[in-house]
DSSP file (Angstrom, degrees, kcal/mol; ACC not computed):
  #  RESIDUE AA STRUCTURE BP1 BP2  ACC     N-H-->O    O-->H-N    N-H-->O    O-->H-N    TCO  KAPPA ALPHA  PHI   PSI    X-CA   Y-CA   Z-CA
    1    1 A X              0   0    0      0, 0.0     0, 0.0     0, 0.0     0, 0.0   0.000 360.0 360.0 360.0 137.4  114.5  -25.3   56.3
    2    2 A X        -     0   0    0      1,-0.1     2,-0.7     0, 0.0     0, 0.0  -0.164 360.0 -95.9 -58.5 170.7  112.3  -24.8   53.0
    3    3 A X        -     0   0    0      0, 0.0    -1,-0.1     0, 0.0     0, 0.0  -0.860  27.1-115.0-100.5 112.5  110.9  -21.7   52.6
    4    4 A X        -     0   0    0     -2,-0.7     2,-0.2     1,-0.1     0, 0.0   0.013  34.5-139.0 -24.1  90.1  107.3  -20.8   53.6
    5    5 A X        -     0   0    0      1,-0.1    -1,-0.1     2,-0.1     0, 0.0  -0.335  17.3-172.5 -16.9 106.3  105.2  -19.9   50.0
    6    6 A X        +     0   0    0     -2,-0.2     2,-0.7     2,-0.1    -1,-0.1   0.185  52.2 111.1-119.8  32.1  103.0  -17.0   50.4
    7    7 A X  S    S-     0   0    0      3,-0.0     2,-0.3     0, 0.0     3,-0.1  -0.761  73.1-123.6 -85.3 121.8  101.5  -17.5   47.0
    8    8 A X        -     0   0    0     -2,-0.7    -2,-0.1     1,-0.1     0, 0.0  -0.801  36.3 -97.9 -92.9 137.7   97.6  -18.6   47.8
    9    9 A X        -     0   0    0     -2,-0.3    49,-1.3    48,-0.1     2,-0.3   0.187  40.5-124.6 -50.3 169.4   96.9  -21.3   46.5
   10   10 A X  E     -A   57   0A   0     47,-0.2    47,-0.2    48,-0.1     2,-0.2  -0.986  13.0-167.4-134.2 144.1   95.0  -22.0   43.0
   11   11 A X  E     -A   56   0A   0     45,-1.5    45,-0.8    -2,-0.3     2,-0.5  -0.634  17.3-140.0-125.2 143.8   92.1  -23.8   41.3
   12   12 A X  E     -A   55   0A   0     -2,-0.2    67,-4.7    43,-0.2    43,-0.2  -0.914  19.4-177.1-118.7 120.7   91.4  -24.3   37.8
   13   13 A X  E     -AB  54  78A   0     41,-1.8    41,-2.1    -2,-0.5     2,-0.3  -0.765  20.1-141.4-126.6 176.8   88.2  -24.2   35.9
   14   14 A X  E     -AB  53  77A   0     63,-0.8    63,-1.4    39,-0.2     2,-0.5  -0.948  16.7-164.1-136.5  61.3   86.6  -24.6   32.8
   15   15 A X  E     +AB  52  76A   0     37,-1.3    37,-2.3    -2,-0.3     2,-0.3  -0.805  11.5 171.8-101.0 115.9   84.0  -22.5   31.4
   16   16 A X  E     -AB  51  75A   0     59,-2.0    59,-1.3    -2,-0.5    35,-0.2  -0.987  32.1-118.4-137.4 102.5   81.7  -23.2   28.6
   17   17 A X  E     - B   0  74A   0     33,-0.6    57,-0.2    -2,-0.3     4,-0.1  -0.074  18.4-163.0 -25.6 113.8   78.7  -21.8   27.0
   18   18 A X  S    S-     0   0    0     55,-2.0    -1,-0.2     2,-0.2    56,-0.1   0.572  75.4 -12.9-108.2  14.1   75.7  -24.0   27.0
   19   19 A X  S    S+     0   0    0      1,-0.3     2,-0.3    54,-0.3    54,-0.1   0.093 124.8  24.4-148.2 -68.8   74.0  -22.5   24.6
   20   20 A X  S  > S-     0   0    0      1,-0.1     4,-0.7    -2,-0.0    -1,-0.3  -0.604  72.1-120.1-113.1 159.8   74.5  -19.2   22.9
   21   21 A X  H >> S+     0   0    0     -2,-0.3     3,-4.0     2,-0.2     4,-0.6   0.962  98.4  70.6 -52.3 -51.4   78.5  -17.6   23.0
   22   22 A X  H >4 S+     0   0    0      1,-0.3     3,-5.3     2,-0.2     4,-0.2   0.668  85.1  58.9   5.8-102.4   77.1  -14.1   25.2
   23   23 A X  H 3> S+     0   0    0      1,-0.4     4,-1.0     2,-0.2     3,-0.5   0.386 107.0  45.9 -63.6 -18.0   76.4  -15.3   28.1
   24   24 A X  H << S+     0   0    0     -3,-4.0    -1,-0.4    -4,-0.7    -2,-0.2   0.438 111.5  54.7 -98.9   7.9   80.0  -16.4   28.4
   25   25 A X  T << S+     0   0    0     -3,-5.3     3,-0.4    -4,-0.6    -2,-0.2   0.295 108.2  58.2 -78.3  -0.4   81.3  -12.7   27.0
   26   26 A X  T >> S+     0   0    0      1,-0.5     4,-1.1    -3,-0.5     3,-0.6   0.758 102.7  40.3-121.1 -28.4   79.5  -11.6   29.6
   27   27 A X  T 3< S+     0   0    0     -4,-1.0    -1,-0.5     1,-0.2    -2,-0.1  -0.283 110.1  58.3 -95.5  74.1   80.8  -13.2   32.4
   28   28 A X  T 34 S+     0   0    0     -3,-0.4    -1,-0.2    -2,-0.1    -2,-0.2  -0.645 111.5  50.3 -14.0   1.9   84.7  -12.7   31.1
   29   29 A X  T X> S+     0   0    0     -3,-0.6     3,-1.4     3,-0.1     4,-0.6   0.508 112.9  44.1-106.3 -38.5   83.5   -8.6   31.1
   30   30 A X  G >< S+     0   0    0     -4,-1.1     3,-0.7     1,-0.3     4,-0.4   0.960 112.4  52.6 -84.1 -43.4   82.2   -9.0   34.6
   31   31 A X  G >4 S+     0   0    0      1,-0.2     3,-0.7     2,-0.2    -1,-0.3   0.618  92.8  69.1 -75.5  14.3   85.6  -11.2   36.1
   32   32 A X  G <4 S+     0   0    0     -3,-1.4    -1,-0.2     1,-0.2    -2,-0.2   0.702  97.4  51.7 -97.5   9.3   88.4   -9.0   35.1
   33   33 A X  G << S+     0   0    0     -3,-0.7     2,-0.3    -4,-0.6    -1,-0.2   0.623  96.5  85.1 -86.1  -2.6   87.2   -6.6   37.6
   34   34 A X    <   -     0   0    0     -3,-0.7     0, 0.0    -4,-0.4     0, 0.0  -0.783  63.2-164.6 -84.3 143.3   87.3   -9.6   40.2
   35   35 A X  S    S+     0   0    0     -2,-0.3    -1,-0.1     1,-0.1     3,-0.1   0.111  82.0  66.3 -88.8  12.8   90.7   -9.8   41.5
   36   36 A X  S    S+     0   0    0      1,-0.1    21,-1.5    21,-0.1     2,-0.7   0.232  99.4  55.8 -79.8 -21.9   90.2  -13.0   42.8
   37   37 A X  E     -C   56   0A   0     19,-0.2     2,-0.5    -6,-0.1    19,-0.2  -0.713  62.4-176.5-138.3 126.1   89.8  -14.3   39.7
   38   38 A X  E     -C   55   0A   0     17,-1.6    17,-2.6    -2,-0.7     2,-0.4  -0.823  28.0-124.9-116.7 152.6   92.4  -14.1   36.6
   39   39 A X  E     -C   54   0A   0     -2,-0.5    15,-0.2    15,-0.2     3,-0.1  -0.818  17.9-165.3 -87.1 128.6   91.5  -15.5   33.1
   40   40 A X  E     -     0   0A   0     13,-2.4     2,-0.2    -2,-0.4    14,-0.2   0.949  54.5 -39.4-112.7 -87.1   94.0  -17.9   31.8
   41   41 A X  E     -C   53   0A   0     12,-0.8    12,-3.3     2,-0.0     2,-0.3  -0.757  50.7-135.2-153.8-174.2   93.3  -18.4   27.9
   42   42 A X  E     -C   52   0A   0     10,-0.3     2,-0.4    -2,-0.2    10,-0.2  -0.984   7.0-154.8-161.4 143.0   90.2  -18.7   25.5
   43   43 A X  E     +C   51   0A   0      8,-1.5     8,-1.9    -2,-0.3     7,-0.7  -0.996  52.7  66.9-146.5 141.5   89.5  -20.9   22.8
   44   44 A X  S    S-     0   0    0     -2,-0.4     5,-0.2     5,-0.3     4,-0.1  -0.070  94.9 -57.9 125.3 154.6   87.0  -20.2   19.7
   45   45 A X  S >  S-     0   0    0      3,-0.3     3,-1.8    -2,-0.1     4,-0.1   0.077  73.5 -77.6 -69.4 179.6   87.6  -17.8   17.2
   46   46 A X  T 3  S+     0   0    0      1,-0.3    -1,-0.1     2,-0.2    -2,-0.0  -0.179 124.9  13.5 -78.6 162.1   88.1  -14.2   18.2
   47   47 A X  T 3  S+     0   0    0     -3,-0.1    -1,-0.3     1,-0.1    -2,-0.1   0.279 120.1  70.9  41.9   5.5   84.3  -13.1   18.9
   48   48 A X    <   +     0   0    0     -3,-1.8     2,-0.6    -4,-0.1    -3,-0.3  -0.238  66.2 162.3 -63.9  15.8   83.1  -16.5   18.9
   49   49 A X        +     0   0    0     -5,-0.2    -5,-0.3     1,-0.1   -32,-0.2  -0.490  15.5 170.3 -64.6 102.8   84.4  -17.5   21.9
   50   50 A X        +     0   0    0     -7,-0.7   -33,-0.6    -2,-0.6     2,-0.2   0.510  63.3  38.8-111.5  -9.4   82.8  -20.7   23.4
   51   51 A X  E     -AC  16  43A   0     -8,-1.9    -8,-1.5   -35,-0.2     2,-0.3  -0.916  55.9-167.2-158.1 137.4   85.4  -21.6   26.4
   52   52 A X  E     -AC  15  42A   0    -37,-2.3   -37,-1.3    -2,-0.2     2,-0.4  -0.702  10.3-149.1-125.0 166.0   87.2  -19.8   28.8
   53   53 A X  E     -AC  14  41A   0    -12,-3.3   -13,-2.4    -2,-0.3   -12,-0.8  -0.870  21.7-178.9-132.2 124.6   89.9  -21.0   31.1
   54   54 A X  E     -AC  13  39A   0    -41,-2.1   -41,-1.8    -2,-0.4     2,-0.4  -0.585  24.9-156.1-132.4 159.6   90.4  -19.4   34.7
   55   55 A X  E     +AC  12  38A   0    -17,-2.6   -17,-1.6   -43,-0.2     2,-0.2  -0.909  29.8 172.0-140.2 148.9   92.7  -19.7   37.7
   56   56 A X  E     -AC  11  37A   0    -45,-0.8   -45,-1.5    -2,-0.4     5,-0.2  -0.990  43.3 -77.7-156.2 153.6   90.9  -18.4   41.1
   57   57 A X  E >>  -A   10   0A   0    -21,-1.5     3,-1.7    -2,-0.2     4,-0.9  -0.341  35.6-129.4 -60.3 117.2   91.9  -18.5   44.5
   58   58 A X  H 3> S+     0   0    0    -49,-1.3     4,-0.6     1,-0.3    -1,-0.1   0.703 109.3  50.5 -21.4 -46.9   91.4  -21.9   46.3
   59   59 A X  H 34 S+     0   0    0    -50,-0.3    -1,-0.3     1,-0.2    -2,-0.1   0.168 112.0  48.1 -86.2  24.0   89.6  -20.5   49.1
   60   60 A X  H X4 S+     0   0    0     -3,-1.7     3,-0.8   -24,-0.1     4,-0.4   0.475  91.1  84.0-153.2 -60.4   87.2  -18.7   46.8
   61   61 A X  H >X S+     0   0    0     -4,-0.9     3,-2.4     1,-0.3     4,-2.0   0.792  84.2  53.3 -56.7 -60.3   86.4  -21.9   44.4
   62   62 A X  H 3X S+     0   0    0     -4,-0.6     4,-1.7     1,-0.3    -1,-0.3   0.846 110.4  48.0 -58.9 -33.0   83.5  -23.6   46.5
   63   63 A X  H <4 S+     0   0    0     -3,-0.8    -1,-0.3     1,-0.2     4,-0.3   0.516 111.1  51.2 -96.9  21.5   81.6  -20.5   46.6
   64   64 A X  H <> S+     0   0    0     -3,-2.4     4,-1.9    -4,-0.4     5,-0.3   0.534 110.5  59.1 -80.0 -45.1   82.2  -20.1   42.6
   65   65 A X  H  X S+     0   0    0     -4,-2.0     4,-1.2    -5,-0.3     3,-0.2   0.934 108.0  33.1 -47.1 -72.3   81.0  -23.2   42.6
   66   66 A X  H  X S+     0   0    0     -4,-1.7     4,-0.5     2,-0.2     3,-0.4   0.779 105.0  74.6 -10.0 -73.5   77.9  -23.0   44.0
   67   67 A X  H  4 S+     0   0    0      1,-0.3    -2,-0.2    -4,-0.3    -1,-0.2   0.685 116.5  13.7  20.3 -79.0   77.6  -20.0   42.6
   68   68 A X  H >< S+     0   0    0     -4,-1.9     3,-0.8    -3,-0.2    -1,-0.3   0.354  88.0 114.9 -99.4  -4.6   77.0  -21.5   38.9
   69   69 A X  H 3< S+     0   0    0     -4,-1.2    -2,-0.1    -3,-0.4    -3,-0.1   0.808  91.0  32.1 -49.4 -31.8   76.3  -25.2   39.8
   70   70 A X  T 3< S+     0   0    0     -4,-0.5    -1,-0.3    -3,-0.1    -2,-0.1   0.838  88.1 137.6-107.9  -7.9   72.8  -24.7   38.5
   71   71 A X    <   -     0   0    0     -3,-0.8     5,-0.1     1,-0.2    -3,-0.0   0.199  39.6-159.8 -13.5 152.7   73.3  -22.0   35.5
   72   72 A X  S    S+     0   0    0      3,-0.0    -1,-0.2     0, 0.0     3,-0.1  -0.377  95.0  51.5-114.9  26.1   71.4  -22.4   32.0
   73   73 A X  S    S+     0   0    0      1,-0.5   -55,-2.0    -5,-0.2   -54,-0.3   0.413 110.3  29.9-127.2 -30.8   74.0  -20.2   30.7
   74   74 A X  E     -B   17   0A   0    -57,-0.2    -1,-0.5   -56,-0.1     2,-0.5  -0.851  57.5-143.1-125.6 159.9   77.3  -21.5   31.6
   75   75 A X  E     -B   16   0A   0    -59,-1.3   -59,-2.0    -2,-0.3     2,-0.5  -0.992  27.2-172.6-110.9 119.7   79.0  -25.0   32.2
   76   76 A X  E     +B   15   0A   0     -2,-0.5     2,-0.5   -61,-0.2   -61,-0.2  -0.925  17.6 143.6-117.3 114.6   81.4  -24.5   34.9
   77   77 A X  E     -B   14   0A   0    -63,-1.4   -63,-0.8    -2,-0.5    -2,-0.0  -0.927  43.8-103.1-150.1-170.1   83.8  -27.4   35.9
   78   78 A X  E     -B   13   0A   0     -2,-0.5     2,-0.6   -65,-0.2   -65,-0.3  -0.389  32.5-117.9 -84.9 172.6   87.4  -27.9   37.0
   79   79 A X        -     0   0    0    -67,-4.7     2,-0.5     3,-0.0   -67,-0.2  -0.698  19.1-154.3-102.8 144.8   90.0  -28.9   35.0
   80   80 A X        -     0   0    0     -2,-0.6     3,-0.0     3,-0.0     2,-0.0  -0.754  24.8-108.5-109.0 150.7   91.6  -31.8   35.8
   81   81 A X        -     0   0    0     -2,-0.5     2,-0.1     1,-0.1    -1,-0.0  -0.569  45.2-105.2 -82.8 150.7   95.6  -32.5   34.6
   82   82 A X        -     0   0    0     -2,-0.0     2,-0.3     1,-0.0    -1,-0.1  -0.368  37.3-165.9 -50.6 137.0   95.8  -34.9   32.1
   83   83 A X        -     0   0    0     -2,-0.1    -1,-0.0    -3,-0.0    -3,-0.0  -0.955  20.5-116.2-143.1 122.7   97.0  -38.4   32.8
   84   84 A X        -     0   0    0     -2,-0.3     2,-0.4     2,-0.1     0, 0.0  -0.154  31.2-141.0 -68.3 137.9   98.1  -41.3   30.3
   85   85 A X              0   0    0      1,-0.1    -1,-0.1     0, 0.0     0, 0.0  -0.765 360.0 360.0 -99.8 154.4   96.2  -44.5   30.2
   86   86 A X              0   0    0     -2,-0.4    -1,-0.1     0, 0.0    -2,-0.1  -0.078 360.0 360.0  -5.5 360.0   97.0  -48.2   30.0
């Protein structure tokens, strides 16, 4: 018999500044106190950071979702794996 996983599952998103760099320093100060939600990597150079990348608990993501769906500060979407085309 396999064994039973007790890892919860996980979502990946995709976070992006849509205008000025802040507002995305500013939520990366405010999730590492979420323990729901753990930051992955970061890409622009250091203090200039324009995209963040975040792993959160599955049962957690639609109301993250929500959450930022209408933001004018951040672009939130998931990441999708890569796949080769034709």
């Amino acid at each position: 018999m396999p064994a039973t996983s007790t890892v919860p599952a996980r979502s990946r998103y995709i976070i992006r500044a849509r205008g000025e760099p802040p507002a995305l320093a500013a939520f990366i100060d405010i999730i590492r106190g979420d323990p729901d939600i753990a930051l992955v990597d970061t890409i622009g150079p250091p203090g200039q950071v324009h995209t963040a990348v975040i792993d959160i608990a599955t049962d957690k993501a639609p109301q993250f979702e929500r959450r930022f769906f209408h933001s004018d500060e951040l672009i939130v979407e998931r990441d999708q794996p890569l796949s080769m085309s034709d």
